[in-house]
C-alpha positions as CSV (number, residue, x, y, z in Angstrom):
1,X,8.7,-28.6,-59.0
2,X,4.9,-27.8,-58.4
3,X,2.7,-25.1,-57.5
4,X,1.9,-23.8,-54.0
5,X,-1.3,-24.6,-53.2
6,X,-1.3,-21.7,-51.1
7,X,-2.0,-19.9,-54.6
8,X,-5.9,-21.5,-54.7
9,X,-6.4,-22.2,-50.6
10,X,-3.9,-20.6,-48.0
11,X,-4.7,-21.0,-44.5
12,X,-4.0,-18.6,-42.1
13,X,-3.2,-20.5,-38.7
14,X,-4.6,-18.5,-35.2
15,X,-5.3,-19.2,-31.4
16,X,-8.3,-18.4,-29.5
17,X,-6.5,-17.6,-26.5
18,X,-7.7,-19.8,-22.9
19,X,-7.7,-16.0,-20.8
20,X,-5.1,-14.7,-19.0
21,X,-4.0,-15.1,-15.8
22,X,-6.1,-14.6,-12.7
23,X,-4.7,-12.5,-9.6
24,X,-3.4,-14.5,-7.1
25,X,-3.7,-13.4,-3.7
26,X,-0.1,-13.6,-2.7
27,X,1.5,-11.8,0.4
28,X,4.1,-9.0,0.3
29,X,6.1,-8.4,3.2
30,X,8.0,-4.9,3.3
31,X,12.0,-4.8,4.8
32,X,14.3,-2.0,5.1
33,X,17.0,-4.7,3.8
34,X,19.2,-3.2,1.4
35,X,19.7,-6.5,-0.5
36,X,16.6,-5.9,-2.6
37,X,17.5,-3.3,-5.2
38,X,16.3,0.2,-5.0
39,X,15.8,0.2,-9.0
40,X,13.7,-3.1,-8.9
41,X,11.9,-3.0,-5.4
42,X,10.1,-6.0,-5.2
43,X,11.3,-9.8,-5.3
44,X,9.2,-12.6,-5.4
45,X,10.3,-16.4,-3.8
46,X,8.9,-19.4,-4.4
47,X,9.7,-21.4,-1.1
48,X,11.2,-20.5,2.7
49,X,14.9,-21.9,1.2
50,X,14.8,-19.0,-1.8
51,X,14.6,-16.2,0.7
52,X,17.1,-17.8,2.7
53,X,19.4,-18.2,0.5
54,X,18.9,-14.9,-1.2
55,X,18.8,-13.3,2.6
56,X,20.6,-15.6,4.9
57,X,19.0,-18.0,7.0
58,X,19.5,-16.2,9.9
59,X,17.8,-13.2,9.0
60,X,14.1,-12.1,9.8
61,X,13.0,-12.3,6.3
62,X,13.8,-16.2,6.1
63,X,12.2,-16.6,10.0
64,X,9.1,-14.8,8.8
65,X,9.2,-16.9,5.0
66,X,9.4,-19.6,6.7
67,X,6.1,-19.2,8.6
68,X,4.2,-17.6,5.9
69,X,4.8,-20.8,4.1
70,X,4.0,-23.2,6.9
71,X,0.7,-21.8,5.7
72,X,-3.0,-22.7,7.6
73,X,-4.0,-25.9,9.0
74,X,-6.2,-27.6,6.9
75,X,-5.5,-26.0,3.6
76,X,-6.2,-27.1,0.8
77,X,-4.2,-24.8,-1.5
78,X,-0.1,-24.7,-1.4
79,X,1.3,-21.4,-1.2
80,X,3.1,-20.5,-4.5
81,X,4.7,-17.2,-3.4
82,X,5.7,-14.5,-1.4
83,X,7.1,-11.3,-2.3
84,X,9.5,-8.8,-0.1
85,X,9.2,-5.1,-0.9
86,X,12.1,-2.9,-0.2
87,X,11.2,0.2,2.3
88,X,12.4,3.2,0.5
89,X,11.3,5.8,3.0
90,X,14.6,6.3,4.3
91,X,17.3,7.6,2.2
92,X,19.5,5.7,0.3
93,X,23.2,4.6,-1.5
94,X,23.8,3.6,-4.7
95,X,25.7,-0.2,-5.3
96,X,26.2,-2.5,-7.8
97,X,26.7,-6.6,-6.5
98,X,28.7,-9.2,-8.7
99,X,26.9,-11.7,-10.7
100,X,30.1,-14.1,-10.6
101,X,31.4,-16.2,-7.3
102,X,35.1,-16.1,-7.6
103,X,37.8,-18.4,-5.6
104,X,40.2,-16.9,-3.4
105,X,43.0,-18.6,-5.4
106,X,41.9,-16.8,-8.5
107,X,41.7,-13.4,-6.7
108,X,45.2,-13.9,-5.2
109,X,46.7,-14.7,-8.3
110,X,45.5,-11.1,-9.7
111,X,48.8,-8.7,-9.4
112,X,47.8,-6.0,-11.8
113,X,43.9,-5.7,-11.2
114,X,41.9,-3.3,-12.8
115,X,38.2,-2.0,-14.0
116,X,36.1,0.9,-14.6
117,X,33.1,2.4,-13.3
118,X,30.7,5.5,-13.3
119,X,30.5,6.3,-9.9
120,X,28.0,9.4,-8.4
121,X,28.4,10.3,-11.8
122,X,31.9,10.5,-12.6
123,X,34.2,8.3,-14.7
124,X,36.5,6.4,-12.0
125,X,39.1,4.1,-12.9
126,X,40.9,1.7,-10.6
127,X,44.5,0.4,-11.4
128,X,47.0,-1.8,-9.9
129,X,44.9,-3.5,-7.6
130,X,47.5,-6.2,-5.9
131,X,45.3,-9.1,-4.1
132,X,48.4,-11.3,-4.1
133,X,49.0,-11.2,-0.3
134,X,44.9,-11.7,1.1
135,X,44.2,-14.6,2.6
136,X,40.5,-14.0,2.7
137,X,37.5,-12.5,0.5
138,X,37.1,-9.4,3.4
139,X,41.1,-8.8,2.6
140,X,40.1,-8.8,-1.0
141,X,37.3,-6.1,-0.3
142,X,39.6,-3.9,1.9
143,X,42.6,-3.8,-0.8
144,X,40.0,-2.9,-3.3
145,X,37.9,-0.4,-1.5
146,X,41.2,1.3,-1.0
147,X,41.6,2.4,-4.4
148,X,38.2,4.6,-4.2
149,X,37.6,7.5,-2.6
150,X,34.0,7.5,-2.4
151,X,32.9,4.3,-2.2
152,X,33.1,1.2,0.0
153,X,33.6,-2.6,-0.9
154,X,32.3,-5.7,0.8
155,X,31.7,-9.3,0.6
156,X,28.3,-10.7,0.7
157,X,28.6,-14.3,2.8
158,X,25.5,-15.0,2.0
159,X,25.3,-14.9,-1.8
160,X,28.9,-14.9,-2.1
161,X,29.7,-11.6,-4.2
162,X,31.3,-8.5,-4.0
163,X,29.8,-5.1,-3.3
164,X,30.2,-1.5,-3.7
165,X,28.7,0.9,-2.4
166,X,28.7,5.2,-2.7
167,X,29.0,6.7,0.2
168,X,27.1,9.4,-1.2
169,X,23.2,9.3,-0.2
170,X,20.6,9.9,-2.0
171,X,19.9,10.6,-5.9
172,X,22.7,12.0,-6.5
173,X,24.1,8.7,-5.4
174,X,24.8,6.7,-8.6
175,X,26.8,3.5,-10.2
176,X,27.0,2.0,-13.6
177,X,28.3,-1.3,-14.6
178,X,31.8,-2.3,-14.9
179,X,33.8,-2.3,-17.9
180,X,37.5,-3.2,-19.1
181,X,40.7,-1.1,-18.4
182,X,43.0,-0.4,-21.2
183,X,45.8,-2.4,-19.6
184,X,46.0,-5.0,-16.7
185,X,43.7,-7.8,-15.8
186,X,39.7,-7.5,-16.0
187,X,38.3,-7.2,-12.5
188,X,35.1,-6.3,-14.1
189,X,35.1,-9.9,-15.6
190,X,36.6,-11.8,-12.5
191,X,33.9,-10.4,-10.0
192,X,31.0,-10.2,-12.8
193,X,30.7,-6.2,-13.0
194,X,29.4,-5.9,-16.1
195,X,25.5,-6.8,-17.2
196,X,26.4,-9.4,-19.6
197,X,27.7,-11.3,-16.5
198,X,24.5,-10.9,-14.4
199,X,25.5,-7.7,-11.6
200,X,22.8,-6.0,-10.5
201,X,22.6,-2.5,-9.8
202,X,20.8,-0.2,-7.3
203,X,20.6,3.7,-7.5
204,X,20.5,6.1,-4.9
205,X,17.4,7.6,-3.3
206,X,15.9,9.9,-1.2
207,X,13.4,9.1,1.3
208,X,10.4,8.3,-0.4
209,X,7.0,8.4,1.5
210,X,5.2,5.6,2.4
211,X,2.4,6.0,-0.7
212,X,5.4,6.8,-3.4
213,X,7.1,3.9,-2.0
214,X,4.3,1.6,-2.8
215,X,3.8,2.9,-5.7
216,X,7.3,2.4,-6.5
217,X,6.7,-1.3,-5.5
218,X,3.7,-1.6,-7.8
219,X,5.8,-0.9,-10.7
220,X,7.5,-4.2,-10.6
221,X,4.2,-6.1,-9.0
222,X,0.4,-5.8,-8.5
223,X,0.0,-9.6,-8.1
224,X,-0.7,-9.7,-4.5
225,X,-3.3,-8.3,-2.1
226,X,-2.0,-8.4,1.6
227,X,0.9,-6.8,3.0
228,X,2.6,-6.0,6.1
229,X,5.7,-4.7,7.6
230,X,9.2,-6.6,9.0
231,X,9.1,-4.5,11.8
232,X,6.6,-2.8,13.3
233,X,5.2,0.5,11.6
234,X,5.7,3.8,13.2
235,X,2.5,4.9,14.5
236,X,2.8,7.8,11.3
237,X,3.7,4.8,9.4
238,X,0.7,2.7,9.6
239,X,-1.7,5.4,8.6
240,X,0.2,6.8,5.8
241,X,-0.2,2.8,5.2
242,X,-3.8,2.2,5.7
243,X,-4.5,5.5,3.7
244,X,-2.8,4.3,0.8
245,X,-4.2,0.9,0.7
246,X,-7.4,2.6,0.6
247,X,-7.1,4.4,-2.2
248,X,-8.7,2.4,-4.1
249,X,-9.8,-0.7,-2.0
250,X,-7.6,-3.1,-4.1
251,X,-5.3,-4.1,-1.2
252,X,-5.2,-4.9,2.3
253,X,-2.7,-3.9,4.8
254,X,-1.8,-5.8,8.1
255,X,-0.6,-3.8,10.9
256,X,0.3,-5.9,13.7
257,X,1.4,-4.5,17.6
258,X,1.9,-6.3,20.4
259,X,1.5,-2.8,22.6
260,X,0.4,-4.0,25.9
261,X,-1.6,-0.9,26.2
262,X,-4.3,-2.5,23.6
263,X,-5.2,-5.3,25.8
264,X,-7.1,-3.0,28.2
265,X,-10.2,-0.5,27.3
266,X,-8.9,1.6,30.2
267,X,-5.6,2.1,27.7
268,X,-7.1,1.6,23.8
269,X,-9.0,4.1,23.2
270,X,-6.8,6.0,21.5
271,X,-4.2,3.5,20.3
272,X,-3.1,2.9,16.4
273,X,-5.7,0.0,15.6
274,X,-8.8,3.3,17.0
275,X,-7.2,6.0,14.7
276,X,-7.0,2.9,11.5
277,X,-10.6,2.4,12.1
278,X,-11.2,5.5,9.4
279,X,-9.5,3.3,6.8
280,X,-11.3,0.4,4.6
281,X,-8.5,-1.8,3.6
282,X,-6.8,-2.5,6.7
283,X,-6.6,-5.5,9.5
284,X,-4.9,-4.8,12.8
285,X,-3.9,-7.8,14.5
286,X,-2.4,-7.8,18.3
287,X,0.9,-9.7,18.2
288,X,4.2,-9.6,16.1
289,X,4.8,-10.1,12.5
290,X,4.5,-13.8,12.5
291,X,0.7,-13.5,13.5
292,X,0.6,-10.9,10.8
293,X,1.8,-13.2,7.8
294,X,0.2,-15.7,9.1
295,X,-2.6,-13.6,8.1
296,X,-1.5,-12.7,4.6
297,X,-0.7,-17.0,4.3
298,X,-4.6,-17.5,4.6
299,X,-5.0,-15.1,1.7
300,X,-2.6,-16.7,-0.1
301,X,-4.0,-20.2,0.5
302,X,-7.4,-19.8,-1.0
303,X,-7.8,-22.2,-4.0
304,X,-9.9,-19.5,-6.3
305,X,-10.4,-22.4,-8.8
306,X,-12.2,-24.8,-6.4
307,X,-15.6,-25.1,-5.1
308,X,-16.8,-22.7,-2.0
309,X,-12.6,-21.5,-1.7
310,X,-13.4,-18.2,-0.1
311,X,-12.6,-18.5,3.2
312,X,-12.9,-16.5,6.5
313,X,-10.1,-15.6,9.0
314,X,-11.8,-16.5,11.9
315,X,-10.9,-19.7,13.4
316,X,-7.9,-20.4,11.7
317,X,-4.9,-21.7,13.1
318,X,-1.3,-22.3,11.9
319,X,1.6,-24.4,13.4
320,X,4.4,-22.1,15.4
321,X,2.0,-19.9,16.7
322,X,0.8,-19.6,20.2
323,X,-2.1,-17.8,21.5
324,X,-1.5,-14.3,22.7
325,X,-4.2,-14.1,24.2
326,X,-5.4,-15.5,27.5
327,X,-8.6,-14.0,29.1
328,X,-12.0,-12.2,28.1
329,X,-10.9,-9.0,29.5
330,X,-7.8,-8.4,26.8
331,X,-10.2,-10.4,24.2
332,X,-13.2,-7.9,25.3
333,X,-10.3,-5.1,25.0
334,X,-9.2,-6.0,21.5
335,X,-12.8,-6.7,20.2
336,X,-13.6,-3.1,21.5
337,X,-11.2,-1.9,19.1
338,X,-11.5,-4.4,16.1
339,X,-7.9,-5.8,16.5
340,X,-7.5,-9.2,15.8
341,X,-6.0,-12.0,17.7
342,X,-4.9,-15.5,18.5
343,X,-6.6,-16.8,21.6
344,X,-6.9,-20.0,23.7
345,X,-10.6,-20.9,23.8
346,X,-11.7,-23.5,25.8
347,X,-14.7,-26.0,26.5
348,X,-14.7,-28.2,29.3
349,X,-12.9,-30.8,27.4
350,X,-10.7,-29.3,24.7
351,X,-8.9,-26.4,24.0
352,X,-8.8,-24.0,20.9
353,X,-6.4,-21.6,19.2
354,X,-7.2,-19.7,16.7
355,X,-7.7,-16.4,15.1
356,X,-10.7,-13.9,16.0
357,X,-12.5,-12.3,14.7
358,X,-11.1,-11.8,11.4
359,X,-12.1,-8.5,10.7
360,X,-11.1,-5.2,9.1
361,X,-10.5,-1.9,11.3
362,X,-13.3,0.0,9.3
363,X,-17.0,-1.1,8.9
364,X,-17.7,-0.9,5.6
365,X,-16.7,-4.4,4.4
366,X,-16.5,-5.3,7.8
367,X,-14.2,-8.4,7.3
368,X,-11.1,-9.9,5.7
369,X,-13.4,-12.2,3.3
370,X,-15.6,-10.0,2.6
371,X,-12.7,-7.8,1.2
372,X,-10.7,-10.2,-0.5
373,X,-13.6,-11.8,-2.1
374,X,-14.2,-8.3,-3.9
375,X,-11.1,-7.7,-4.9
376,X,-10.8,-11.1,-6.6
377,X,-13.8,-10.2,-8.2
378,X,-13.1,-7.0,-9.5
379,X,-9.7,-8.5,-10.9
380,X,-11.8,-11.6,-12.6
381,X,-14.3,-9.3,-14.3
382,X,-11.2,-6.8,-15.7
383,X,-9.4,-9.8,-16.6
384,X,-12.4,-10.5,-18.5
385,X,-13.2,-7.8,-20.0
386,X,-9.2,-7.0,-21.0
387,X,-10.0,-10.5,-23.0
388,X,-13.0,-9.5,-24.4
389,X,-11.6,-6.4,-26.2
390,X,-8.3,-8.3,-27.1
391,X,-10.2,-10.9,-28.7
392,X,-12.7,-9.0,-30.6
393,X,-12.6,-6.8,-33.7
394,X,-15.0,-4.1,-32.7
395,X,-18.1,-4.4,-29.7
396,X,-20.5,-1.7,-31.0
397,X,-23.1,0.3,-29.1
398,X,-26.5,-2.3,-29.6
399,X,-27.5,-5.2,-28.7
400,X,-24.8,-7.6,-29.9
401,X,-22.0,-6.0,-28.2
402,X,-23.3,-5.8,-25.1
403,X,-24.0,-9.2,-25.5
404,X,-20.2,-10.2,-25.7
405,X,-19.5,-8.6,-22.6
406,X,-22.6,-9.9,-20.8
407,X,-20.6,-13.0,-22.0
408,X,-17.4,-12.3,-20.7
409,X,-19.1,-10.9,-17.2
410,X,-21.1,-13.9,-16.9
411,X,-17.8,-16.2,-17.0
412,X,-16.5,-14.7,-14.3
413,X,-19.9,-14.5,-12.2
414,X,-20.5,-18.4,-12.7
415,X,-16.8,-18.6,-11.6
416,X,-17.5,-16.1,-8.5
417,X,-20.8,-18.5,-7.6
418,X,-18.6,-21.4,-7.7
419,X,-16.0,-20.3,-5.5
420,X,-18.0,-19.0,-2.8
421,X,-17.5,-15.1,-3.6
422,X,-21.3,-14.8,-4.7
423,X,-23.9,-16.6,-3.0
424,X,-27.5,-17.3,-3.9
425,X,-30.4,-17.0,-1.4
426,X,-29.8,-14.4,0.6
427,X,-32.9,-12.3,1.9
428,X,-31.4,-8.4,1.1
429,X,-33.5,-6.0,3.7
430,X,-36.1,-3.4,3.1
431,X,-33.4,-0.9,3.6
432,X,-30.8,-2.3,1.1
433,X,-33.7,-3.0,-1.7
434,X,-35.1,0.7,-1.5
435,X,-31.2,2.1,-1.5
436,X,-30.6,-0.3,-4.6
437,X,-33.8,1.2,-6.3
438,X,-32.9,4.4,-5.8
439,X,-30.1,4.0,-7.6
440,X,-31.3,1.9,-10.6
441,X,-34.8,2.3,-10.4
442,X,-35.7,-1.1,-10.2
443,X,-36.6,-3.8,-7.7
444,X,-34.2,-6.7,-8.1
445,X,-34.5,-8.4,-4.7
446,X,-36.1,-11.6,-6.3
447,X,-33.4,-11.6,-8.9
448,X,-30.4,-11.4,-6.2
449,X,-32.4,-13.7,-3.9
450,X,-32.4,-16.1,-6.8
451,X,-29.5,-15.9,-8.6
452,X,-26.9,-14.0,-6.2
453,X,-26.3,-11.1,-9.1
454,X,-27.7,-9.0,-11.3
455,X,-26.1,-6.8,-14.2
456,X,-27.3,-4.7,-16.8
457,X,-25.3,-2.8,-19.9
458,X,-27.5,-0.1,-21.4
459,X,-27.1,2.8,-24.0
460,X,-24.9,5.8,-23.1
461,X,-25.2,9.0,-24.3
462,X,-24.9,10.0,-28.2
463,X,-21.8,12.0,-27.4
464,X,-20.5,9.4,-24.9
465,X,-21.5,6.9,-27.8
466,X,-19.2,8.8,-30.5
467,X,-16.3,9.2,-28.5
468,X,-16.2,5.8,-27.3
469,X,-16.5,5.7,-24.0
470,X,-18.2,3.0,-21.8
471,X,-22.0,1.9,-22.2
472,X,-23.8,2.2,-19.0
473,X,-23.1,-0.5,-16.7
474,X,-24.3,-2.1,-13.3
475,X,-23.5,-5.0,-10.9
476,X,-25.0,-6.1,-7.7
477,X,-24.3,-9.1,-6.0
478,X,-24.8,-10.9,-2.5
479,X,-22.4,-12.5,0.1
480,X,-23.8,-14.5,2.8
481,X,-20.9,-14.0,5.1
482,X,-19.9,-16.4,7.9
483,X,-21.5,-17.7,11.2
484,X,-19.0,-16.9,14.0
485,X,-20.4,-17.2,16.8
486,X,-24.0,-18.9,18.1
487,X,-26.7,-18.7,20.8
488,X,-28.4,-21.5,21.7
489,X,-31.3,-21.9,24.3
490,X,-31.2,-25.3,25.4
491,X,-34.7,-25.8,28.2
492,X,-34.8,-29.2,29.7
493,X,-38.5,-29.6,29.9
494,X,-39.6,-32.3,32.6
């Protein structure tokens, strides 16, 4: 025997934790498909052969998976993930799908099936469920959906499980999990009913509207920044759409058309992409919704981690697309309107596709980069800052707390410089200095000319000070955009 040492010298063992995890810019594509539960609205896949074999591989979601993750020529980044939203602004039925893949030789052998379930809120018990004479999984389905009244049974092809379904819509349109009858054999445990077995529920709803069905979706994820739509949006659709995405400019909605009517000013003027124009957050794009996760794929294949990875939308391209557009009159059209495109350009020697102009409907950020690289920026400095207060006892109100955050900001500014979201040397103008001193009573043109940010955390008020709230804070910082297009005098001089 001896004595712990622990007694004179005890360690206590810790992590200083590496961060956590960035935002990634990932796409989210939203279907009315009924195969994504209403209680967990969002899925995310890792590859084109997940959604299709969570889909079908003859369904749109796969079609459009697939091209999101052909991703953009030249990338440099592979695309981790895409996420499908279910569209809850119709009303809805309650069902619960197997988690188990029976045989049809084990189903036939069942004489005396039997389970029960809470169904639109009752207690419902099914007996003497004879599967002994069908000769197929459907035949299964129809001898079991005939022992309920209010409820329908099917078999999924695809994943290969049993489902029912209320007929009741709605919220009053409910289902629980399966459990064991008193007497005869388990279907609860032959089709995987139960949660221990992995089924998977999905209550009723009622039509949602487009903003409480995003922030339905947001409940399960916030870790993307484009979306779009399966289908075209309803013209109602896409501005409930657009308003909600700018809410608080942390997301950027695609709304794609391939209206006919926008490739002509004599028709635009008062099309969807004109009225989306009031709206920060949002890109219209003239095609279908190919073009349009093509757009969320370029998004999702910026490498924040490397040098200069912000990238713009303009001029890039993706295999299985084709230009839509042809001629400068429906280009001149679509550019009247800030719509976005694929177009053939061409010199006298080579031909071009690619996107223009890559640009938002609204002015204020004016384009898709310029957006995306403020959102990443905002989610790196909370990130940040989430660290800094998990990692430190107290930050007081002087000098040495503000100097932890300064540290924590400045991580994610030398970050934002590498990847291209801040750039230095950028001339502001007269106008933007005297609006910036205005608002902090200093000139820091040189500083932002030289450095491509400037912060400052200051003092707040005694009674802002004793009830804890935030010090005074302030960021600027400079993008130097993108050259897209050139003039270039050329004078032969003789």
């Amino acid at each position: 025997m001896s004595i712990n040492a622990n007694r004179l010298v005890s360690i206590t063992p810790r992590v200083i934790s590496g961060g956590s995890a960035d935002l990634e810019t990932n796409g989210l594509i939203i279907t009315s498909n009924v195969g994504i539960s209403a209680d967990t609205p969002a899925i995310s896949f890792s590859t084109a052969k997940e959604v299709g074999a969570y889909f079908g591989y003859e369904s749109n979601e796969y079609k459009v998976a697939a091209q999101y993750f052909t991703g953009v020529n030249n990338q440099t980044k592979t695309i981790k993930t895409v996420w499908f939203g279910r569209d809850l602004t119709a009303v809805g039925s309650a069902w619960i799908k197997g988690g188990l893949s029976p045989d049809l030789a084990t189903l036939k052998a069942i004489t005396d099936g039997a389970f029960n379930i809470s169904l639109n809120g009752s207690d419902v018990t099914i007996t003497g469920v004879d599967l002994s004479a069908c000769t197929s999984f459907s035949a299964v389905a129809t001898v079991i959906e005939g022992k309920f009244t209010n409820a329908s049974v099917t078999y999924d092809t695809v994943q290969n499980k049993f489902v029912i379904t209320s007929t009741v819509t709605g919220a009053g349109s409910t289902i629980g999990y399966g459990s064991a009858p008193s007497s005869g054999t388990d279907l609860s445990a032959v089709l995987g009913l139960t949660q221990a077995l992995g089924a998977v529920l999905s209550q009723g709803n009622d039509a949602l509207t487009v903003a409480e069905n995003m922030e339905r979706i947001t409940t399960v994820t916030r870790n993307f920044v484009g979306f779009t739509t399966l289908v075209k949006a309803s013209d109602a659709n896409a501005v409930q759409y657009a308003a909600w995405a700018d809410l608080d400019d942390d997301y950027v909605y695609f709304y794609h058309s391939n209206d006919s009517t926008l490739l002509s000013k004599a028709t635009n003027t008062t099309s969807v992409p004109v009225v989306l124009k009031a709206y920060n957050t949002t890109a219209c794009v003239f095609g279908d919704v190919y073009d349009a996760v093509f757009m969320l794929a370029i998004g999702a294949s910026i490498k924040w981690d490397s040098a200069n990875a912000l990238k713009t939308w303009f001029a890039k391209s993706a295999s299985g697309l084709n230009a839509k557009v042809l001629s400068d009159t429906e280009a001149e059209a679509l550019e009247s309107i800030r719509c976005n495109y694929i177009g053939l350009f061409a010199t006298r020697n080579a031909d071009f596709t690619l996107l223009n102009r890559g640009c938002l409907s609204g002015t204020q950020y004016g384009f898709i980069d310029v957006l995306y690289g403020a959102i990443w920026l905002r989610a790196r400095l909370q990130r940040g800052l989430m660290d800094c207060f998990a990692g430190n006892n107290r930050i007081p109100f002087n000098e040495n707390g503000y100097g932890i955050l300064a540290t924590f900001i400045t991580e994610a500014v030398d970050e934002a410089l590498g990847n291209g979201v801040i750039d230095v040397g950028l001339r502001i103008s007269d106008s933007e200095r005297i609006t910036i001193m205005n608002e902090i009573n200093e000139d820091i043109s040189v500083e932002l000319l030289n450095n491509g940010y400037w912060f400052r955390i200051s003092d707040p008020t005694a009674n802002a000070r004793a009830d804890r709230q935030s010090p005074v804070m302030a960021m600027y910082y400079t993008y130097a955009g993108s050259v897209q297009q050139i003039e270039f005098p050329l004078t032969t001089v003789l």
